[in-house]
N, C-alpha and C positions, 0 to 999 in steps of 0.2 A: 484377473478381477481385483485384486490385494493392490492394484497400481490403481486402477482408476479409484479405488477409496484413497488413495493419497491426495491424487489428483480432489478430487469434489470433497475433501475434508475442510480444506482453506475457506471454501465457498459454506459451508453450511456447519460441520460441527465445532471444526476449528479455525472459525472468521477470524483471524487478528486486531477487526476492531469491533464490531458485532458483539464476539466472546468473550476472546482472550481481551480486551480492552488491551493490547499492544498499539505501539506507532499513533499514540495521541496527538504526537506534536504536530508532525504532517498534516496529521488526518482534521487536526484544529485548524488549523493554519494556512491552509493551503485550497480546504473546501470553501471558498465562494463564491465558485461558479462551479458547472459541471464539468467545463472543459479541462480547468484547474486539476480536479482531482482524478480524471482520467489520465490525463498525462501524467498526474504526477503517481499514479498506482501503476500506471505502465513501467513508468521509471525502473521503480522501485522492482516491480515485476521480471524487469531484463539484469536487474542489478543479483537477484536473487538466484534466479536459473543460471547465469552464468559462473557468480559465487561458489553455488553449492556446486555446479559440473567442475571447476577446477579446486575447490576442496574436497570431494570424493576424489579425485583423481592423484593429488599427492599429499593426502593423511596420513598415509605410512611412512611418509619422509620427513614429515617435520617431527622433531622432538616434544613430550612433553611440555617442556619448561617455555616453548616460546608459541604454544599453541595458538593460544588468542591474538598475539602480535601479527601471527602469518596468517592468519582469517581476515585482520584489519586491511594488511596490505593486498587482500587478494579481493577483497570489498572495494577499497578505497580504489587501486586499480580500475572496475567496471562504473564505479562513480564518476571518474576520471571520463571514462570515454561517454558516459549518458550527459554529461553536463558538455563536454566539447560538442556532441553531435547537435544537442539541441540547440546551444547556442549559434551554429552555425545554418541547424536548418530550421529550427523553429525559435527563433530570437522573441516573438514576441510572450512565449510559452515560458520562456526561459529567463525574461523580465520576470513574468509574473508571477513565477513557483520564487526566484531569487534565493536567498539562502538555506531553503527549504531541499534543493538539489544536494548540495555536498556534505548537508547533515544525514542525508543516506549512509552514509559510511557509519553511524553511530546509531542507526535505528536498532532498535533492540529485535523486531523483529527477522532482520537480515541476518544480524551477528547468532541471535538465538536459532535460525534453522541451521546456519553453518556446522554449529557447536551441536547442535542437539541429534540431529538428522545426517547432515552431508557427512561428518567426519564418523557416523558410524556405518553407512551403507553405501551400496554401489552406487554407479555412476548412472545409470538408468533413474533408478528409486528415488536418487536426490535431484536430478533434473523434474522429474515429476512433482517430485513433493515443493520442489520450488516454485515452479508452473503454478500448482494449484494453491499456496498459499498468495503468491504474487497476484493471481488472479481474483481471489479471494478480495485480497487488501485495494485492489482499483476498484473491484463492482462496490465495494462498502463505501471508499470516495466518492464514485462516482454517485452512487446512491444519496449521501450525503448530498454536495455538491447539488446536486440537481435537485431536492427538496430545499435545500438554502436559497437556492438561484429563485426558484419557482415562486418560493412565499416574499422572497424579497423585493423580486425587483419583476415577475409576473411573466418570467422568461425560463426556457432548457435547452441548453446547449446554442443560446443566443436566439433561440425562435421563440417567438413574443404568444403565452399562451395571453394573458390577459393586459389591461394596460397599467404599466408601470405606477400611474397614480395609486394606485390600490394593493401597491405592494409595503408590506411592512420592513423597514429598514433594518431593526434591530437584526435580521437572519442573513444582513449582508455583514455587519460586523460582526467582532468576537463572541458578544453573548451567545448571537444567535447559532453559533458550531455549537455551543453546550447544550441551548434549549432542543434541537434542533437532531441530537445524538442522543441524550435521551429518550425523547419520546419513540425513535425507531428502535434502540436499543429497548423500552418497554413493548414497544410490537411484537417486534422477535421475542422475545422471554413471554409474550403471551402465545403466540403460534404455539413456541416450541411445548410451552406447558398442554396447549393441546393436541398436540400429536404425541403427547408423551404416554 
């Protein structure tokens, strides 16, 4: 039972971008369109389970002093192969996230479950806990992502709810991630205050 609360923590008490307002840059940057931000929380999502399964796995073997250097190389490593895979099989994905893939290595959210989580618990526990924050950080994109696309351009996930003329542009550009995070981010803090 202690595992699946790891697991559905990401998703609900500890959202990384919902809560913890972690992984802005991505989460800016990368939501406008839906597809955008699923892919790119998936990324993320494969970068993190596989992270934390090979930092549980030899935390006992690296030294103090060079802790965070061997988290980086064990990150930048699955970065490595999420940005070869894509480019090779999803090239058009892989244009359109652009330098927003290999800044994975540097998201505060990966490095902090590494350090905070994987390097104190098993191998089980921090697969899980990575799963469920990873999962977490895509349904928040994609959530994103598909209100952006929606009010902008009158489309989710490329299917046309309304016509494009009637779409407002600002929530395809930059402003519109901020306006746009917000207001879901005040949804949630109202839910939550009433379920509290």
């Amino acid at each position: 039972m202690n595992q699946w609360k790891n697991f559905t923590k990401g998703f609900i008490k500890e959202n990384p971008v919902f809560v913890l307002l972690l992984g802005m840059c991505p989460t800016l940057g990368t939501t406008g369109t839906a597809i955008n931000g699923l892919g790119m929380g998936l990324a993320t999502t494969f970068v993190l389970v596989m992270s934390n399964l090979v930092v549980s796995l030899i935390k006992n073997l690296i030294p103090d002093k060079v802790r965070i250097p061997a988290f980086i190389v064990v990150i930048a490593t699955f970065v490595t192969i999420v940005e070869m895979v894509m480019q090779a099989y999803l090239p058009s994905l892989y244009e359109s996230l652009g330098l927003f893939i290999p800044l994975i290595v540097v998201n505060c959210i990966v490095l902090g479950r590494a350090e905070a989580f994987a390097s104190k618990n098993n191998v089980k526990s921090s697969v899980i806990d990575g799963a469920g924050i990873g999962l977490g950080f895509a349904f928040a994109l994609t959530i994103l992502g598909s209100v952006r696309e929606l009010l902008g351009s009158g489309k989710v996930f490329d299917i046309t709810i309304y016509p494009e003329n009637y779409g407002m542009l600002i929530f395809i550009l930059a402003p519109g991630a901020f306006i746009a995070l917000g207001y879901i981010i005040a949804v949630i803090n109202r839910l939550n205050k009433k379920n509290a």
